[in-house]
C-alpha positions in Angstrom: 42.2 149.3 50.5 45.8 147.8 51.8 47.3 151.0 51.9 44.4 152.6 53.5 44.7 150.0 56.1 48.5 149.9 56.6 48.3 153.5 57.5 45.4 152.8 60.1 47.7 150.2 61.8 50.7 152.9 61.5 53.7 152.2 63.8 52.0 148.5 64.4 52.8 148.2 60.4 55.9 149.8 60.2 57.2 147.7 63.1 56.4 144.6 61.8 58.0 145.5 58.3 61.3 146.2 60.2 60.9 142.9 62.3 60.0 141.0 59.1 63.2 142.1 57.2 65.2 141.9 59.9 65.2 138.3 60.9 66.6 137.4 57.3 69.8 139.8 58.4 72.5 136.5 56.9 76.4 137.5 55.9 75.9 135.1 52.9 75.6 136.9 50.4 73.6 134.5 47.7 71.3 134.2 50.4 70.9 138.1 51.2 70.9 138.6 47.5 67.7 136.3 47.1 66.2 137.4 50.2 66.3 140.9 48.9 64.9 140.1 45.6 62.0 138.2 47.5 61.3 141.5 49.6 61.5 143.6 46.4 58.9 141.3 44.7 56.8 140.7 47.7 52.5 140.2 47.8 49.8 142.0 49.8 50.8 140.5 53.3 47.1 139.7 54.0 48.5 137.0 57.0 49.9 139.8 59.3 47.4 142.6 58.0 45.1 140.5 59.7 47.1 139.2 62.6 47.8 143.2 63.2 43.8 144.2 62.4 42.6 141.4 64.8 44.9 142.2 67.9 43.6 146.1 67.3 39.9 145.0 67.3 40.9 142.7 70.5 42.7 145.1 72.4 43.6 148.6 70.8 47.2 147.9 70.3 50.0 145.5 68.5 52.7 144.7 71.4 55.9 143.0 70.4 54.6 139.3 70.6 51.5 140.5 68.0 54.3 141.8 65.8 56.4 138.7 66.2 53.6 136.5 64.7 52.6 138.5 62.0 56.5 138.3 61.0 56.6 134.4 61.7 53.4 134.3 59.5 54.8 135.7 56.8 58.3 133.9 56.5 56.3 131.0 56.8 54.1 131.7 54.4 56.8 133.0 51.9 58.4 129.5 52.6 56.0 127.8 51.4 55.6 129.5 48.3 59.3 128.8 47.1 58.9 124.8 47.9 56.2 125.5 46.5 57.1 126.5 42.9 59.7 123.9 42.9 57.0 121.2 43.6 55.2 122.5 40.6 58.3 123.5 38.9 56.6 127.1 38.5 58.7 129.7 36.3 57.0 132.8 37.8 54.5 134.2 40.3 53.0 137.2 40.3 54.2 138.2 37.3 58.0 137.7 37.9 60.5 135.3 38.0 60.5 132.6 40.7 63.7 131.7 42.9 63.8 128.3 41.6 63.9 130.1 38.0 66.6 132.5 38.6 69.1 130.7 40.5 67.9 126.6 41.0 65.5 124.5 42.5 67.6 123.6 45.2 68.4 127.1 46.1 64.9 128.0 46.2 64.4 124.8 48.4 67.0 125.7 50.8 66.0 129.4 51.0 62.7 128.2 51.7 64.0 126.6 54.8 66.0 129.1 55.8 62.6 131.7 56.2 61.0 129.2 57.8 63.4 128.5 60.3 63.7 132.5 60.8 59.7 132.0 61.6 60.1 129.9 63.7 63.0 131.7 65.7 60.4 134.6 66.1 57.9 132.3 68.3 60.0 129.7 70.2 60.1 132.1 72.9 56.7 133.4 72.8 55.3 132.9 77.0 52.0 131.7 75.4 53.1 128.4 74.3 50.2 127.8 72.5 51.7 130.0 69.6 54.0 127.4 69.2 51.7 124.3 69.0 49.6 126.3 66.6 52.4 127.5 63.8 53.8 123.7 64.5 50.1 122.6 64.4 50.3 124.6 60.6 53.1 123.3 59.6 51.8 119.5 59.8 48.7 120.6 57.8 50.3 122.3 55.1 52.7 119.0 54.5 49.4 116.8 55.0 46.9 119.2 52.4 49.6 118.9 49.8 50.2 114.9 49.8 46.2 114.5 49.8 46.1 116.7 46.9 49.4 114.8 45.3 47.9 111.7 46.0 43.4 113.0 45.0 45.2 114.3 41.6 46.9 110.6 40.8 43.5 109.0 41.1 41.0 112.0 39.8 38.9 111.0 42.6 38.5 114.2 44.4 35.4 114.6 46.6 34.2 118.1 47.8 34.6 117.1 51.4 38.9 116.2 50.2 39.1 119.4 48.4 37.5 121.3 51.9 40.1 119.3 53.9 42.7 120.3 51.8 42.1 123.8 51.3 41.8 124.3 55.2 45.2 122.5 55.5 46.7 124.4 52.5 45.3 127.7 53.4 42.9 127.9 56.2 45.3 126.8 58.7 48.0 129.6 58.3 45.4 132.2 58.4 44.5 130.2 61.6 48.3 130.1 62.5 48.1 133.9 62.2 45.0 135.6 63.7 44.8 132.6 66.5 48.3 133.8 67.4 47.7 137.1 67.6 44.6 136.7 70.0 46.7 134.7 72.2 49.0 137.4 72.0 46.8 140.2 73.5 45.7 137.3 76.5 42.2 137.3 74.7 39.4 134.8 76.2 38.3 131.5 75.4 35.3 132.9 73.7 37.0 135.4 72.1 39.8 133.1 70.5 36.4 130.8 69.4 35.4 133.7 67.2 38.9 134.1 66.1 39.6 130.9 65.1 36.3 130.9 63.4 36.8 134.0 61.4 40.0 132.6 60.2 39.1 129.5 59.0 36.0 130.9 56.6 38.5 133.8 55.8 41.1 131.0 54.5 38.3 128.8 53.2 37.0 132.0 50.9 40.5 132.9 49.8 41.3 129.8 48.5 37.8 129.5 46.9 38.3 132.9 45.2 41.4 131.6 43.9 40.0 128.3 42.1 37.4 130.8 40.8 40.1 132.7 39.0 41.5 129.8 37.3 38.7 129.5 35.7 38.0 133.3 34.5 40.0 134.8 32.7 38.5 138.3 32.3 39.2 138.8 36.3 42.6 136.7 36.9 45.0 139.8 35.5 48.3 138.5 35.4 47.7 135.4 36.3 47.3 132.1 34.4 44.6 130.2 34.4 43.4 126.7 33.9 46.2 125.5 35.7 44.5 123.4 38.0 43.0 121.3 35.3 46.6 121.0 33.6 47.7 119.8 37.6 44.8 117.4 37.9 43.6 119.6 40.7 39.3 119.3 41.0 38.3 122.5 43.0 35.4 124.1 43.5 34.5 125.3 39.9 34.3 121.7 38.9 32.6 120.8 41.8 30.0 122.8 40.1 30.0 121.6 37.0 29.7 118.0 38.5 26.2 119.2 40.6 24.8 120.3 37.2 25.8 118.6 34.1 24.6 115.0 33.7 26.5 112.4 35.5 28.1 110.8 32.6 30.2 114.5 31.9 31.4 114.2 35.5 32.4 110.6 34.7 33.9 111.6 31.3 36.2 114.9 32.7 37.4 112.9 35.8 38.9 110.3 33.0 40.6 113.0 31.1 41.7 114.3 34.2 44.0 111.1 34.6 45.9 112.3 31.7 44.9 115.7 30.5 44.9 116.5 27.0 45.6 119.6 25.1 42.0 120.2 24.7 41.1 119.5 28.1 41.3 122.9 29.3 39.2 124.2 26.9 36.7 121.7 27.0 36.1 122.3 30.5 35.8 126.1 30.1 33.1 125.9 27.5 31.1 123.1 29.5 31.5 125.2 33.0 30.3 128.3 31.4 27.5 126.5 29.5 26.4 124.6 33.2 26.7 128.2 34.8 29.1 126.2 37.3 30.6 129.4 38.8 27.5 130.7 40.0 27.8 127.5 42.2 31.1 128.3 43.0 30.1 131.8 43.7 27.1 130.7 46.3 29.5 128.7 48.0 32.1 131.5 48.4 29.4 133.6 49.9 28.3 131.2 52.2 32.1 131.2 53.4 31.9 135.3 53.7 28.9 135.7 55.7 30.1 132.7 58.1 33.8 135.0 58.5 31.6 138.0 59.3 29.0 136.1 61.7 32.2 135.4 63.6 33.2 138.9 64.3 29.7 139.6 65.7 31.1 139.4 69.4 33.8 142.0 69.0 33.1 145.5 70.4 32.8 147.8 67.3 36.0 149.2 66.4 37.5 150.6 63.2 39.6 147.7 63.2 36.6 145.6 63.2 35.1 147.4 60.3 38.4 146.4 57.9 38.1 142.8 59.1 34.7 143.1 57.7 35.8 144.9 54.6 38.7 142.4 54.1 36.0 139.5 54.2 34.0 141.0 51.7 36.8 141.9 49.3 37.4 138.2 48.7 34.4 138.2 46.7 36.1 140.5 44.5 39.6 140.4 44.3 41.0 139.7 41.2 45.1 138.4 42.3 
């Protein structure tokens, strides 16, 4: 379906890839060397597709401060990813070698900052200057969902309403960052940008649920590992289910292992998730989180772009990467 879409959005696509690539132009040439094995290893690009699909559904058209933010979003996005893998000292994503792998930590560190400086060269101009506060705005929550996390992991102590908080600030808020820009972008309304805003967080709230659900099934998360969370004392919505179900003293006994996880722990888990049917739970909650994104596009006029924001909402149900 991304293909299909990128050639609905047509020159609105193409201009942002030129834009995107553009604004890591450097003369040095480790850094354009890593930069171009980044944009040869690259992922879907859902945070512009729907920064470009949203302004479409608004308006009709992308103009150059749409196509700025969908660039921004995705250097900043990317720049998370490498501080990312160095915080969990990650070999490879998506199947390949990470920065921090091929070269060091500390280049993947500083290239990280590099993209999101680049990001943040694309909006300082912006005449809206609520773009600014909102990737700035983004940038705080990120840093903020990943020390709750660091600091819910230490103690195993995770409730569901931390891991909601944390997957908003993790995820949520830069499809927020995102769509929200591109509304203001195309001078959108009050009530408008509402629906917007709304749309993106239960899109970012289903993504990230989608993606706990994977670590925990292996027959859908193809080249990906899973049971990762577990091994990072990470409780996400999976276990949340297992906790609603199994009897009290399970929760009490996986929360202790989760302190210091075992080599069995992983395992363990698996078998009792699957015998408490805790992804169904999981599941129910994801489609709670779909049918909220779509309820939020109920304002919009009809458009085609409309109906692929509807059909990128209910793909999260299914994707399996």
């Amino acid at each position: 379906m991304y293909k299909e879409i990128q050639h609905f959005l047509g020159q609105s696509w193409t201009d942002f890839q030129r834009l995107f690539a553009e604004s890591l132009s450097t003369d040095i040439p480790l850094l354009a060397k890593a930069n171009r094995f980044i944009l040869d290893h690259g992922g879907k690009k859902l945070r512009p597709t729907f920064a470009l699909l949203i302004a479409k559904a608004l308006s009709g058209l992308c103009n150059e401060r749409v196509v700025s933010c969908a660039a921004a979003a995705e250097l900043l996005h990317t720049a998370t990813l490498m501080h990312d893998d160095v915080a969990d000292n990650a070999p490879t994503r998506r199947g390949v070698p990470t920065v921090m792998a091929l070269y060091s930590p500390t280049t993947a560190v500083l290239l990280g900052d590099f993209w999101l400086s680049r990001a943040m060269n694309l909006i300082i101009d912006h005449p809206d200057k609520r773009v600014l506060h909102i990737f700035s705005k983004c940038l705080g929550d990120l840093a903020e969902g990943e020390m709750l996390q660091l600091e819910k992991a230490q103690r195993a102590d995770t409730t569901e309403e931390d891991y909601r908080r944390i997957i908003y600030s993790k995820t949520s808020s830069l499809f927020e960052a995102a769509i929200v820009s591109a509304a203001y972008s195309v001078e959108a309304d009050a009530d408008t940008i509402d629906s917007c805003r709304r749309y993106a967080y239960h899109i970012g709230q289903a993504f990230q649920m989608m993606d706990d659900i994977l670590d925990y099934s292996p027959e859908l998360a193809i080249g990906k590992p899973v049971g990762q969370d577990l091994l990072e004392k990470k409780v996400t919505l999976p276990l949340f289910g297992l906790f609603a179900r199994a009897p009290k003293s399970v929760a009490r006994e996986i929360r202790r292992r989760l302190r210091n996880p075992d080599p069995e722990l992983v395992p363990d888990v698996f078998a009792l998730v699957s015998q408490y049917d805790a992804l169904d739970y999981a599941r129910q909650r994801l489609a709670v989180e779909i049918r909220q994104a779509e309820e939020a596009l109920a304002p919009l006029p009809a458009s085609e772009a409309k109906d692929y924001l509807l059909k990128m909402a209910a793909q999260m149900a299914v994707r399996t990467a």
